[in-house]
C-alpha positions as a Markdown table, in Angstrom:
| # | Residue | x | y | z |
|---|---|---|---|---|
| 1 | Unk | -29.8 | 33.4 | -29.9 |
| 2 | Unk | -27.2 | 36.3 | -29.2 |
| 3 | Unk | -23.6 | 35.4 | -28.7 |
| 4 | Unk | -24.2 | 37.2 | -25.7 |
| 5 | Unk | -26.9 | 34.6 | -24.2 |
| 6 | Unk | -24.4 | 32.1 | -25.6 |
| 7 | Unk | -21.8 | 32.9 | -23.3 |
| 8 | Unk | -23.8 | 33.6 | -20.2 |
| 9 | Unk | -25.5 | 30.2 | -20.9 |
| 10 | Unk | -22.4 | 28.1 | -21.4 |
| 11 | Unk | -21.1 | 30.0 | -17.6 |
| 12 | Unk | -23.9 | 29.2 | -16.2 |
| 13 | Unk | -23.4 | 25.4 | -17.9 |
| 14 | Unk | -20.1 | 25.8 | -16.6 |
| 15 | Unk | -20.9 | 26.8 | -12.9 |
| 16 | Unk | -23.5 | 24.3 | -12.7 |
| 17 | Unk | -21.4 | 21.3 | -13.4 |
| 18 | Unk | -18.1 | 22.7 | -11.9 |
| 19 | Unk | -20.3 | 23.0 | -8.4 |
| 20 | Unk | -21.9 | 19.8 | -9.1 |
| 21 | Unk | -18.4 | 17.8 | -9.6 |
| 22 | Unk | -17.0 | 19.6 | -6.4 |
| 23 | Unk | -20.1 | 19.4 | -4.2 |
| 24 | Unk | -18.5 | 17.2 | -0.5 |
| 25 | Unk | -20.8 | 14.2 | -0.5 |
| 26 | Unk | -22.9 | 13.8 | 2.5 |
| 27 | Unk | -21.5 | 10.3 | 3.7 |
| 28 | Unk | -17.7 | 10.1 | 4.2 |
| 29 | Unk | -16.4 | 6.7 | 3.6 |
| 30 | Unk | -14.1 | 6.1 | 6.4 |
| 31 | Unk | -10.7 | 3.9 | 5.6 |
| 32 | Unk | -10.6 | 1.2 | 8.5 |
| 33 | Unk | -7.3 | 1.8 | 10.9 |
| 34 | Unk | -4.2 | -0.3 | 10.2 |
| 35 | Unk | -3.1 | -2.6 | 13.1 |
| 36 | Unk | 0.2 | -3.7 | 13.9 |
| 37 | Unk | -0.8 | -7.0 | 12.2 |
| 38 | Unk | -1.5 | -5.2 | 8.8 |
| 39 | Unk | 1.7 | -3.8 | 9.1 |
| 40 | Unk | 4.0 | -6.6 | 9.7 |
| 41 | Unk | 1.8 | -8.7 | 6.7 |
| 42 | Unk | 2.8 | -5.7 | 4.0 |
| 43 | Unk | 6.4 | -5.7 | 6.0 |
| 44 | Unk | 6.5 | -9.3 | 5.3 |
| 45 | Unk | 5.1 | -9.2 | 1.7 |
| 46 | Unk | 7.9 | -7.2 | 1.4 |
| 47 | Unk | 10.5 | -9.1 | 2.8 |
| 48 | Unk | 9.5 | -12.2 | 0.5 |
| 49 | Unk | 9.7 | -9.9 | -2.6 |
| 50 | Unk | 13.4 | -9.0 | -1.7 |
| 51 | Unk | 14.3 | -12.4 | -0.9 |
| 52 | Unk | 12.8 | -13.3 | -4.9 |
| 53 | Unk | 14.4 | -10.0 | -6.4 |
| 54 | Unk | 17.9 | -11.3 | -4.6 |
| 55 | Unk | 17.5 | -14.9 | -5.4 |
| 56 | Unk | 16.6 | -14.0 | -9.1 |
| 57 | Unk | 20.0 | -11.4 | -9.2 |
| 58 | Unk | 22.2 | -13.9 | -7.6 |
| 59 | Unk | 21.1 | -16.4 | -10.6 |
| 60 | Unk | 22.0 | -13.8 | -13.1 |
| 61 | Unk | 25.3 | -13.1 | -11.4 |
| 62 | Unk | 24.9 | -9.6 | -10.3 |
| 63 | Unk | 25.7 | -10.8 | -6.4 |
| 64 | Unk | 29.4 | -12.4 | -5.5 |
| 65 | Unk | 28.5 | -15.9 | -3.3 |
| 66 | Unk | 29.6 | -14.2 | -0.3 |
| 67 | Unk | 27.4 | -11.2 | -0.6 |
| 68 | Unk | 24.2 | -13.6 | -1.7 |
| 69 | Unk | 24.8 | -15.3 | 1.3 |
| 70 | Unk | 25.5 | -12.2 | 3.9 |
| 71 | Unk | 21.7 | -10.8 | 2.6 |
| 72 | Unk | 19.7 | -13.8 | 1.9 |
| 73 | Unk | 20.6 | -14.0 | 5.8 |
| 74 | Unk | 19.9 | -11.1 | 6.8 |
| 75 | Unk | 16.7 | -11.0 | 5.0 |
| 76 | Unk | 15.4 | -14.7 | 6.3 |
| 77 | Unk | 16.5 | -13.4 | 10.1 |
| 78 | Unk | 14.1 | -10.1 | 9.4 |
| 79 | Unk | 11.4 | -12.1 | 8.2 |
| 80 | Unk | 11.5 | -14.8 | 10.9 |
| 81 | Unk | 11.2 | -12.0 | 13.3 |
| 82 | Unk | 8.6 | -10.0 | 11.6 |
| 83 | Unk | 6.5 | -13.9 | 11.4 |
| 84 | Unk | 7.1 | -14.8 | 14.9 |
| 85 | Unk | 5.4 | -11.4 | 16.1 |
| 86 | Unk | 2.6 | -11.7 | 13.6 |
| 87 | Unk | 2.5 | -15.5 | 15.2 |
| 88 | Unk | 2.4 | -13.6 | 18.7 |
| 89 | Unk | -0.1 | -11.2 | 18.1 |
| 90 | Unk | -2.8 | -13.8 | 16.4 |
| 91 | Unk | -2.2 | -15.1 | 19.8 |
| 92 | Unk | -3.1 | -12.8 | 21.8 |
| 93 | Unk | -5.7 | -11.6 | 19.6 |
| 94 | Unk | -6.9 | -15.4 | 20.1 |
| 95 | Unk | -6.8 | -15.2 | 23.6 |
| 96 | Unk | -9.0 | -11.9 | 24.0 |
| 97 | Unk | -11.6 | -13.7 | 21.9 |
């Protein structure tokens, strides 16, 4: 074999696979639509890893009392919110059923 055929072999090798690894596939896989509920769920995920993360800071003094107290507040008045309209939407998606 001639390091000519060589070459024009391993191209073709190359063009081949390259086209194969790029080809679009004939079925698209569709990603389902987040809803409102979705949302608020990672939103409250979230919220209850930022309580931990400021609970766990507080413990290893990186939070005055005061502070600790203003945002463990804050945070547990977001996700009572964010719970109640999660509560109202599995209502309401109750209802329609």
């Amino acid at each position: 074999m001639s390091p000519t055929a060589g070459v024009l072999l391993g191209a073709v090798l190359f063009l081949v696979l390259f086209v194969y690894i790029l080809w679009p596939e004939k079925t698209i896989v569709l990603q389902r639509e987040k809803t409102r509920l979705d949302f608020l769920e990672e939103w409250k995920e979230q919220l209850y890893a930022n309580l931990r993360d400021l609970n766990f800071e507080f413990q290893a003094g990186k939070y005055p009392p005061e502070d600790y107290e203003r945002q463990r507040t804050l945070l547990e008045d977001e996700t009572a919110a964010v719970v109640a309209e999660m509560d109202l939407l599995q209502q309401l998606d109750q209802a329609t059923i």
